[in-house]
Structure formats: C-alpha cells, structure tokens
C-alpha positions as CSV (number, residue, x, y, z in Angstrom):
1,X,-53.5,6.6,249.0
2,X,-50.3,5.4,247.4
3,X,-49.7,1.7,247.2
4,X,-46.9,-0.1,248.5
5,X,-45.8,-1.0,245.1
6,X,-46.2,2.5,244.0
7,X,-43.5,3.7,246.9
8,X,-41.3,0.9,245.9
9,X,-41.2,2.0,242.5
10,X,-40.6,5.8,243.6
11,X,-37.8,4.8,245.7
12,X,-35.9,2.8,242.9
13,X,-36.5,5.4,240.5
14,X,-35.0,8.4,242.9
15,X,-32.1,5.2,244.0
16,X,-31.9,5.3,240.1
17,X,-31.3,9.2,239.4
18,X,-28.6,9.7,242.4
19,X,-26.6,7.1,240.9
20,X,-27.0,8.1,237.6
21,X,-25.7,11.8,239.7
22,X,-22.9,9.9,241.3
23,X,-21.6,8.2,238.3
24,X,-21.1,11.1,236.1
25,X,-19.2,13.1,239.0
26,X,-16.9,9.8,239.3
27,X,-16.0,9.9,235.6
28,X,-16.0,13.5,235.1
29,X,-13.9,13.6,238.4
30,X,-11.4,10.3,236.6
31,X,-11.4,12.6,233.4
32,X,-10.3,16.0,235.2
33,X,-7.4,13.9,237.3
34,X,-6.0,12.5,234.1
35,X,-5.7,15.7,232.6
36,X,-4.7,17.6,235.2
37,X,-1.1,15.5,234.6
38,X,-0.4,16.9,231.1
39,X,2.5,19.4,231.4
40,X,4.6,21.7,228.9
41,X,8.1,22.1,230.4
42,X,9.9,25.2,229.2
43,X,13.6,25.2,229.3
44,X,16.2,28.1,227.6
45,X,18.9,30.4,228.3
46,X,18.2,34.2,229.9
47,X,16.2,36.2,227.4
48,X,15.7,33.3,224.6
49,X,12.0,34.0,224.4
50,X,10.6,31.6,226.9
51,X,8.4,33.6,228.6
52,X,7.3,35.7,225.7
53,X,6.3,32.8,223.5
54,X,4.5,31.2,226.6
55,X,2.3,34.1,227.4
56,X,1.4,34.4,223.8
57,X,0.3,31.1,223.3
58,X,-1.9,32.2,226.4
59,X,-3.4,35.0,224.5
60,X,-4.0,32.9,221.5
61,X,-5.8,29.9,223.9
62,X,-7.9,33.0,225.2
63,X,-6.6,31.5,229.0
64,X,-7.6,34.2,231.6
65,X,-5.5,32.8,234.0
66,X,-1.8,33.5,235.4
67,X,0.5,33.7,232.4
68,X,-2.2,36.1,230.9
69,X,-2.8,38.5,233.8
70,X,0.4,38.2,235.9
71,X,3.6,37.3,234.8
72,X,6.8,36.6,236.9
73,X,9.3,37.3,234.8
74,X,12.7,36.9,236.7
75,X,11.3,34.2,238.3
76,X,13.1,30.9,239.7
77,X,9.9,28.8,238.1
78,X,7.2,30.5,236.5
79,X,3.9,28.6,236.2
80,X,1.2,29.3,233.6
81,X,-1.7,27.1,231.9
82,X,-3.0,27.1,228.7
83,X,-6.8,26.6,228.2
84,X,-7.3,22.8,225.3
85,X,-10.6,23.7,223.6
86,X,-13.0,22.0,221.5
87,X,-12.3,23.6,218.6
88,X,-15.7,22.1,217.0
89,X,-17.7,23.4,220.6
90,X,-15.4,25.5,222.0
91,X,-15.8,23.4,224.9
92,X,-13.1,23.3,227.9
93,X,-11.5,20.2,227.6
94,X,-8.6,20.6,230.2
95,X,-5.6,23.0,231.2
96,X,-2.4,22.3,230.1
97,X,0.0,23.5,233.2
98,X,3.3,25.0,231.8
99,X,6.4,26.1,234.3
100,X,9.3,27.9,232.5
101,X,12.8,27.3,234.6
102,X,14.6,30.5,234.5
103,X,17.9,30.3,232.2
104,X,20.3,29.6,234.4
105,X,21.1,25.5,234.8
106,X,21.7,26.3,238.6
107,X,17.9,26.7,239.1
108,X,17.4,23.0,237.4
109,X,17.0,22.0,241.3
110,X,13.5,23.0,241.1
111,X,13.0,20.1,238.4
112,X,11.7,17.7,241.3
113,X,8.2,19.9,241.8
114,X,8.0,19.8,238.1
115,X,9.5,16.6,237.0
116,X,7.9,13.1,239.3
117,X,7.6,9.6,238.5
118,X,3.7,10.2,238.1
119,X,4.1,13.6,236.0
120,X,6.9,12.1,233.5
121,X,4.7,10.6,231.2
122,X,2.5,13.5,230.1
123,X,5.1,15.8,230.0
124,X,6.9,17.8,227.1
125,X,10.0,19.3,227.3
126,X,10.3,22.2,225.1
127,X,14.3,23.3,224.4
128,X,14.3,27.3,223.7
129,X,17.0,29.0,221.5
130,X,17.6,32.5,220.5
131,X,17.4,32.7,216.8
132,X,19.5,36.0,216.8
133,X,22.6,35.1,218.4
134,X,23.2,31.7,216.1
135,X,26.3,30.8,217.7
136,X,25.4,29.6,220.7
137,X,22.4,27.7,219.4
138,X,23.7,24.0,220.0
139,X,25.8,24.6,223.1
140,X,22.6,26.0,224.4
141,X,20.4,23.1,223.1
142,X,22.9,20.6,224.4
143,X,23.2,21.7,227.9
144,X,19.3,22.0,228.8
145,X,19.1,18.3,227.0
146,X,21.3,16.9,229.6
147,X,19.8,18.8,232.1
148,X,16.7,16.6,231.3
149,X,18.3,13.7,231.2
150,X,20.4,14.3,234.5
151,X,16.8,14.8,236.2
152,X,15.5,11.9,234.5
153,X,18.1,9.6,235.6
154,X,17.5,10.5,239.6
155,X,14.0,9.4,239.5
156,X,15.2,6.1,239.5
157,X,12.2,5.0,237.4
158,X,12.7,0.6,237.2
159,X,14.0,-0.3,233.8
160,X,11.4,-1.7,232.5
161,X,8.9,1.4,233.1
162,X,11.8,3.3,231.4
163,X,12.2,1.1,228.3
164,X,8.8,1.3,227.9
165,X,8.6,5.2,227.6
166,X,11.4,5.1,224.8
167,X,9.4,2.7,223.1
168,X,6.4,4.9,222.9
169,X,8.9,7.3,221.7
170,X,10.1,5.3,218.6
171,X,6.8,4.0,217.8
172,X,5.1,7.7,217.7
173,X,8.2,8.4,215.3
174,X,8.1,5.7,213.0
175,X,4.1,6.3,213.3
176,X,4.4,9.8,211.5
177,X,2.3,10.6,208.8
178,X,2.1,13.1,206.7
179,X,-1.3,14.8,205.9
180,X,0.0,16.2,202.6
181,X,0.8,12.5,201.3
182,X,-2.0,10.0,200.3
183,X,-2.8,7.2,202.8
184,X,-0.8,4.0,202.3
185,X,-3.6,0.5,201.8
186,X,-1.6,-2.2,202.6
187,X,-2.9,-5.8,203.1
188,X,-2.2,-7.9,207.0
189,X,-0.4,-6.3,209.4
190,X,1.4,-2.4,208.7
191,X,4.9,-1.9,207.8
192,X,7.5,0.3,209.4
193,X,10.6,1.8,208.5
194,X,13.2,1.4,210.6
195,X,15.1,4.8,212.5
196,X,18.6,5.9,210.7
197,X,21.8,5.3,212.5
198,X,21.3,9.0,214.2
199,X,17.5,8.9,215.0
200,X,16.6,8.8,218.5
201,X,20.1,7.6,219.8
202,X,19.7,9.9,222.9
203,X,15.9,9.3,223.8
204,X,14.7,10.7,226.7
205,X,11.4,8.7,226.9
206,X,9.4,12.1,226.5
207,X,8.6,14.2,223.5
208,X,10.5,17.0,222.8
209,X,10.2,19.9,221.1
210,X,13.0,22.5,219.7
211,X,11.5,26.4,219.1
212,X,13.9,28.7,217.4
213,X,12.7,31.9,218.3
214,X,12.9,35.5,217.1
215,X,13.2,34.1,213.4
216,X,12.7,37.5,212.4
217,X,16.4,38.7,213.4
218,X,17.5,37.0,210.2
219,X,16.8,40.1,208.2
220,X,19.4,41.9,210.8
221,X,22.0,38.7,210.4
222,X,21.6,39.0,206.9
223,X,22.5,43.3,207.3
224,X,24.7,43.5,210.2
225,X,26.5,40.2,210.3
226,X,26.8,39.4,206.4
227,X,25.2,36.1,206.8
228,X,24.1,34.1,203.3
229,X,22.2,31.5,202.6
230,X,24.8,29.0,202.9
231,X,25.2,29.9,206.9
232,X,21.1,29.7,207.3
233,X,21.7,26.7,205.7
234,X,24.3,25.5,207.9
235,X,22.7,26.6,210.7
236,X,19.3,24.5,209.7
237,X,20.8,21.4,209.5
238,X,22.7,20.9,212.3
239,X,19.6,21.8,214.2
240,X,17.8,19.0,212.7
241,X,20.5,16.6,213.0
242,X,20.1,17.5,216.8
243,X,16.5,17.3,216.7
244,X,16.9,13.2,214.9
245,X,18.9,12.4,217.7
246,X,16.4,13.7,220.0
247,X,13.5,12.6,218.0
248,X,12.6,16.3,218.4
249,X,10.3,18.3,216.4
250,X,11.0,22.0,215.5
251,X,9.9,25.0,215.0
252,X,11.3,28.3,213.8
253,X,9.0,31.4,215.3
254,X,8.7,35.0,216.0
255,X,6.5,35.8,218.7
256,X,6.8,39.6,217.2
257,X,5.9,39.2,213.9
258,X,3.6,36.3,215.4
259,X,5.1,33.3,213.0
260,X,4.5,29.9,213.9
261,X,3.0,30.5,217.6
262,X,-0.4,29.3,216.4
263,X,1.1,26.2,215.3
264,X,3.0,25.1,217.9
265,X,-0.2,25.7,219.8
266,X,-2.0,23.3,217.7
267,X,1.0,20.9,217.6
268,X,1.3,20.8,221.3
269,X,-2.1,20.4,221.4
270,X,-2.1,17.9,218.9
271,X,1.0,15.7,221.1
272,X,-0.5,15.8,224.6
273,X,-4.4,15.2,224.1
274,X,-4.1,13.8,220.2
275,X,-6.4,16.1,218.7
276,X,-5.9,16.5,214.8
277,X,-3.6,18.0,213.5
278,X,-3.1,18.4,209.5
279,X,-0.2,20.7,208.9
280,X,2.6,19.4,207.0
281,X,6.3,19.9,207.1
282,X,8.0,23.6,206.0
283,X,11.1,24.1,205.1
284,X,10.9,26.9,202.3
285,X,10.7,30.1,204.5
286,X,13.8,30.0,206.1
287,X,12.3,32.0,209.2
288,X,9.0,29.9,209.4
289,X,11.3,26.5,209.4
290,X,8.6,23.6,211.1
291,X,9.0,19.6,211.3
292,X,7.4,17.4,213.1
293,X,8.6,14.5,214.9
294,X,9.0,11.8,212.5
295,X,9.2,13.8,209.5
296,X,12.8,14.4,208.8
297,X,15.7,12.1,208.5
298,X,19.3,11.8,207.1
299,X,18.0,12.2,203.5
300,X,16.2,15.2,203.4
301,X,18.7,16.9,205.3
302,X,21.1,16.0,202.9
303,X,19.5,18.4,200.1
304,X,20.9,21.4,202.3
305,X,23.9,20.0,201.3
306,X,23.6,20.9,197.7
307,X,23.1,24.4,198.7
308,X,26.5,24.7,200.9
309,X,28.8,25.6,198.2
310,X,31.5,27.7,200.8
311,X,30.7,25.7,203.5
312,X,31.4,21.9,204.5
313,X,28.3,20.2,206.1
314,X,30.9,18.1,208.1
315,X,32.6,21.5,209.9
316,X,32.9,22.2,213.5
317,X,29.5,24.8,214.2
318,X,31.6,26.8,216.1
319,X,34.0,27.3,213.2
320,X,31.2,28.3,210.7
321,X,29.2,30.2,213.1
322,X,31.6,32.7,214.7
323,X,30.4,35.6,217.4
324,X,30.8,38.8,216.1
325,X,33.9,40.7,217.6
326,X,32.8,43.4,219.7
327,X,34.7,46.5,220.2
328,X,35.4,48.0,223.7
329,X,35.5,51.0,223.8
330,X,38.1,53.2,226.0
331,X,36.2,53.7,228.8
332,X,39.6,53.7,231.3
333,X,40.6,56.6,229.5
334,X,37.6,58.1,229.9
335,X,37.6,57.6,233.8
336,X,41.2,58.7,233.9
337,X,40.6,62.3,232.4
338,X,37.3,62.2,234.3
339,X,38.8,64.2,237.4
340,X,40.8,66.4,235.6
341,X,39.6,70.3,237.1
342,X,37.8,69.6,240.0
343,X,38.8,66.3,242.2
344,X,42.1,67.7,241.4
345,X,41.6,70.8,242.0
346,X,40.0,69.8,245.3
347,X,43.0,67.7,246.2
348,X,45.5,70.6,245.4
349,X,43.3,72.9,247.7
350,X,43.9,71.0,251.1
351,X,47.6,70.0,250.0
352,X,47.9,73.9,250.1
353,X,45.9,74.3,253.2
354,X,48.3,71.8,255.1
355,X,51.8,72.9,253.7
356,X,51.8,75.6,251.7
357,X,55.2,76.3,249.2
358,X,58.2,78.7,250.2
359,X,58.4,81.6,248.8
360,X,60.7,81.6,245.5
361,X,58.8,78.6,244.2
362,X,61.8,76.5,244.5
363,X,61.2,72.6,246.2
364,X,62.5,72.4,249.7
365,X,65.9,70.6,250.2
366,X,65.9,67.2,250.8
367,X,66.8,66.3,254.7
368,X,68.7,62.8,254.0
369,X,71.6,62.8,251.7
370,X,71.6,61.5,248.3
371,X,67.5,61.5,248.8
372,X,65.7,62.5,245.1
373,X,64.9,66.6,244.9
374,X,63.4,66.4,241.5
375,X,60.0,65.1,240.3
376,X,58.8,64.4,237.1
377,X,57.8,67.5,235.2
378,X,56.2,65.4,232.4
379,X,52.2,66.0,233.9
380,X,50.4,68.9,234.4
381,X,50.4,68.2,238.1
382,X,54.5,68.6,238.4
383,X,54.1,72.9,238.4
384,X,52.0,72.5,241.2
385,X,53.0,72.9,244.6
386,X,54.0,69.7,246.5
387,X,53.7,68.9,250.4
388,X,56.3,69.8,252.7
389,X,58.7,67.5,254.5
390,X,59.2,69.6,257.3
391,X,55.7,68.5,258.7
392,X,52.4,70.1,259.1
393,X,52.1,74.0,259.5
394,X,49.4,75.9,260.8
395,X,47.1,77.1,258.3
396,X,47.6,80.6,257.0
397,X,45.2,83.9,257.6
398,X,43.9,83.8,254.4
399,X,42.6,80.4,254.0
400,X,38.8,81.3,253.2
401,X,40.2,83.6,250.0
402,X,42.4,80.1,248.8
403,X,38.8,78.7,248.9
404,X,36.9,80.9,247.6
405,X,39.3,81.2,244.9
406,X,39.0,77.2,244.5
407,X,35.0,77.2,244.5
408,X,35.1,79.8,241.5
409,X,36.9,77.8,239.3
410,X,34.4,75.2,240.4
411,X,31.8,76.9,239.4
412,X,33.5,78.2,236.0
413,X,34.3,74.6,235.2
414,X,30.3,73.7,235.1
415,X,29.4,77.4,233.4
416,X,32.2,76.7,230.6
417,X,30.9,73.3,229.7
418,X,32.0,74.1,225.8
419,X,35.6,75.4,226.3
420,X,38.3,73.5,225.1
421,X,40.2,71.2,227.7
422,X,43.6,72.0,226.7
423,X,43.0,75.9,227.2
424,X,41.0,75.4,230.2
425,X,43.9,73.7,231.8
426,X,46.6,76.2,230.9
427,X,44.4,79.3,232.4
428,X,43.9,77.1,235.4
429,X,47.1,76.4,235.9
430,X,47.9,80.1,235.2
431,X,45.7,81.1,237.2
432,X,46.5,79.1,240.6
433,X,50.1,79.9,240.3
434,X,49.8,83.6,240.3
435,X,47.6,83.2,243.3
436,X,50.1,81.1,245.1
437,X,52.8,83.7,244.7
438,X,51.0,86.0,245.5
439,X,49.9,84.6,248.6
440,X,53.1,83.8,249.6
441,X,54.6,86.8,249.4
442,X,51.9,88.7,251.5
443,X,53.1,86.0,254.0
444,X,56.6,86.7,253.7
C-alpha cells in the first residue's frame, strides 16, 4: 500500500503538470490576442489594383483562407488575411487581417469597424495608385491620405497617446538602416540625424506604405503616350517627396508580370511583426522603383534633378503630366441616321392610314388666312405625304395592301444589308410614291 507521503507527492506532481497545462494556454492565448490586432488597411481608387495585389500576396503566403478562395470584388469592405510564417520552420506565427475599402471616399464610413482606438496602433495603411494613368497619381494619393487623417482625428485619441504614436513614427525613420551599408561603431550613446524640413510634416502616427501598381504599363506610356525619361523622372520624385512627408515607403509593382509583390510581402512582414528584412533601396529599374521608410530624403531626390533637362522639378504635376485627349466619336449622328428606312417608314405607314393625300399630290389649302402652305423641301421626308387638317378620315378598303406593301420593304431593308444608303433611299421613296398615286386614284 501506498504511503501517505507517496500520495502527497503524486498529487503535487499531477497539481504540477495542470499548471504547467494552464500556463502555456494563458500565454499562447496572450500571444494569439496580440496578434490578432495587426492589420493591413488597403485604400485606392476603383480599379488601381487593390484587390489584385492583395489576393496575390495571399497566393504567395500560401493563405487558404478568404482572399484566396472567395473574393468580393465590388465590395463596400472586403476582408482577407495573410498567413506570417517562420520562414526558418515554416511555423504559423499569426494572421495578418487585411480589409480593402472600395474606391470611392463615400464608403470611408466603414473606417470605424476597421479603424478603433485599440486597432490603430498595429495598423498599416497602404495608399494604392494606378501606375498607368500617371496623372491622377497625387490627387489620388492626397485624397485617401486625408481620408486617414479625417478618421484619425474622430477617434479622439488624448494627446498624449497621440504624440506618442508620431514619435514612434520619427524614431522608426531616423532608425533606418540600410543592409547594403556597413554597421556604424560608435562609442556612448547613438547618434541621430535629424528629419529635413519636408520629412514627416503630415504624420499620421501609423506607417504607411505607397504601391504604384501596374509598373508594367510604362512600356505602353512610353508607345502610346510618348512619355521619356524626363516625365518617369518627374513622375518619381514627386511621389517621393509625398512619401517624406508621409514618412511613407514605396513600392513600384506589377502584380502581372509579378514585380515587387514578394517584397512588399516581406516588408510588410518585416513592419508589423519585425522579422528581418535585408533588402536595400532600388531606384535603377524604373518599373521596380522600392524605398523604404527612412531611406530617402531631399538629397537623393535631388539627383533626378540632373536628369530633368525639358522639365522643371519645381512645375505644377498637373502641368507636366497631362491626360491624354480623347476623341469622341460621332455617335449622335450615328443615332440620328439610325431610323432612317424603317421607324420612318413605320411612322409614314399610320400617317397614311389616318389621313391619306388628295389626289393630284398637291397640299391641302390652308383654312386660316395668311396660315404657312409650304414646308421645307430640304429633307427626304418633305415628298412625303403630310397629315390632313380636315381631321381624321376613315380608313380606306385597301389598308392591308398599304401594309403589306410597308412590311416588304421591311423585310428588303434587312435582306439588302450591303446596298448603298443613298440608292436605297431614292427607290424607296420611288417606290412609295407610285403606290400612293396609285392608290389614290383607285379611290377617286
């Protein structure tokens, strides 16, 4: 028989092993809540891309879940997630839960089930633009921006909670650095530059991220618009002086030709659960364009300059960057000429029903004095037979030949297809006058 001391011992161990149980479901379940928070907020005009570059990033995260299997385009708010693996175990690590806004800024009052007090903090906004219709680039960035900061602003979030955010924001600028240079040994405490005069000057508190997509259409720009390199140029910088202000980072991709999607993968990745990250700046390719946050300032801009040699840095965009004039073509004419045989026709046939013309093909005289007798004889129309003023008339005998007659020349208007117009209309009109004299005078 056990001992006394022997149960004792059993129990404490068992005690032992349920809490060991119990703790690891309490941190795994703290580890799972503070993940759950981090968020990937997709904003851009109708057909920019959004949803497109989204559900690849799915694909390329191997997520099984809604943005891979069913996607809601047309949507108010989409929702998708994308699956944060170890990329050393391939391990689950968490789900990053992205909702795309559809473009238009009306919908922007869905922002409060996105957008809370508790969820601002481990969000990023991400600003889409359409890469093949340059010119509206920077109105488009522009209005989305202050969409996010209109939102922001009715959360009332206390100042100092506020301040804090855009602190984190500076620091993580001025905290940049790039894998491509050697690390910096310096003695005591680190040293850091401070931002340029255009740097963060309209910080939001949350990272931001600007994606130029369908970089490929620059080969069409390039064909069908006549754009050089000065306008790419052009185009580049003021982009990145938007993205200082913002202390955005940005990437130029093509989810078609699948440029840059894996790397904004990795540098989302990289911003919301700090995994590494060792991919430098690229401005060469000017349809793989990426910087990261903290990269770029007034300097290195500056050597577009030397490349702008027709165009002035300091232009208006919307001056340098013109929409293409589109030609309209004459569709009223087309719709004019559209009813030319039969609703015409058609018409013609119950005017004749109702009131049919006097015999001699002369226009009956006017009953008021000094009242018009004549019509235009300009249109095709004017040789026709007009209504009567003399009121309605009962219908003659040989109505159902006047129709028959109509229907054919129906019909031969869809068997001649080919024929020209102009003919077709003479040996109409030909043709319904001699019938209408000759039905009159088998009524006289």
């Amino acid at each position: 028989m056990a001992t006394s001391e022997e149960k004792q011992n059993g129990t404490e161990k068992q005690e032992d092993l349920w809490s060991a149980i119990l703790n690891d479901v309490a941190v795994s379940s703290r580890r799972s809540k503070q993940h759950v928070t981090k968020t990937l907020l997709v904003l851009g005009d109708v057909s920019s891309g959004k949803s497109t570059l989204v559900d690849q990033m799915c694909r390329l995260s191997k997520s099984s879940g809604l943005g891979a299997k069913f996607p809601l385009s047309g949507c108010s708010l989409e929702y998708r997630f994308i699956d944060i693996q170890d990329e050393e175990t391939d391990d689950l690590l968490d789900r990053m839960s992205v909702w795309i806004l559809d473009g238009v800024v009306w919908h922007s009052q869905l922002l409060p089930f996105v957008l809370t007090r508790e969820t601002l903090p481990h969000t990023t906004v991400l600003l889409v633009a359409d890469l093949s219709q340059p010119w509206g680039i920077l109105e488009s960035l522009e209005r989305w921006a202050q969409v996010v900061r209109k939102h922001v602003s009715t959360l009332n979030i206390p100042p100092k909670e506020l301040k804090d955010m855009e602190d984190k924001m500076v620091s993580l600028f001025q905290g940049y650095m790039d894998p491509e240079d050697p690390p910096v040994v310096t003695e005591g405490e680190s040293v850091t530059l401070p931002l340029g005069e255009t740097t963060l000057t309209c910080n939001l508190g949350l990272p931001v991220v600007v994606v130029c997509c369908k970089s490929d259409s620059i080969v069409d720009l390039e064909k069908t618009h006549g754009y050089r390199d000065d306008h790419f140029d052009f185009i580049q910088q003021s982009i990145r002086k938007f993205c200082l202000n913002y202390g955005a980072a940005l990437f130029y991709i093509s989810s078609k030709e699948d440029k840059n999607v894996s790397l904004l993968l990795q540098y989302l990745m990289h911003r919301g659960y700090s995994l590494p990250f060792k991919t430098g700046a690229s401005v060469v390719d000017k349809d793989t364009v990426f910087i990261p946050s903290g990269w770029d300032n007034e300097n290195k801009i500056g050597i577009l300059y030397e490349h702008m040699k027709d165009i002035s840095p300091t232009a208006p965009y919307e001056t340098v960057i013109i929409p293409p004039k589109t030609s309209q073509p004459e569709t009223h004419l087309g719709e004019v000429t559209a009813e030319e045989d039969q609703v015409f026709l058609m018409a013609q046939q119950a005017h004749l029903v109702r009131s049919p013309k006097p015999a001699g093909g002369a226009p009956p005289p006017s009953k008021e004095k000094g009242s018009p007798t004549q019509r235009p004889t300009s249109s095709p129309r004017s040789s026709l037979p007009t209504p009567s003023d003399t009121g309605d008339v009962k219908p003659p005998a040989n109505e159902t030949v006047l129709a028959t007659f109509f229907n054919s020349l129906l019909s031969n208007k869809k068997q001649s297809g080919g024929r020209s117009g102009a003919g077709r209309q003479s040996q109409t009109r030909a043709d319904v006058e001699a019938e209408i004299d000759r039905m009159q005078i088998k009524k006289s």
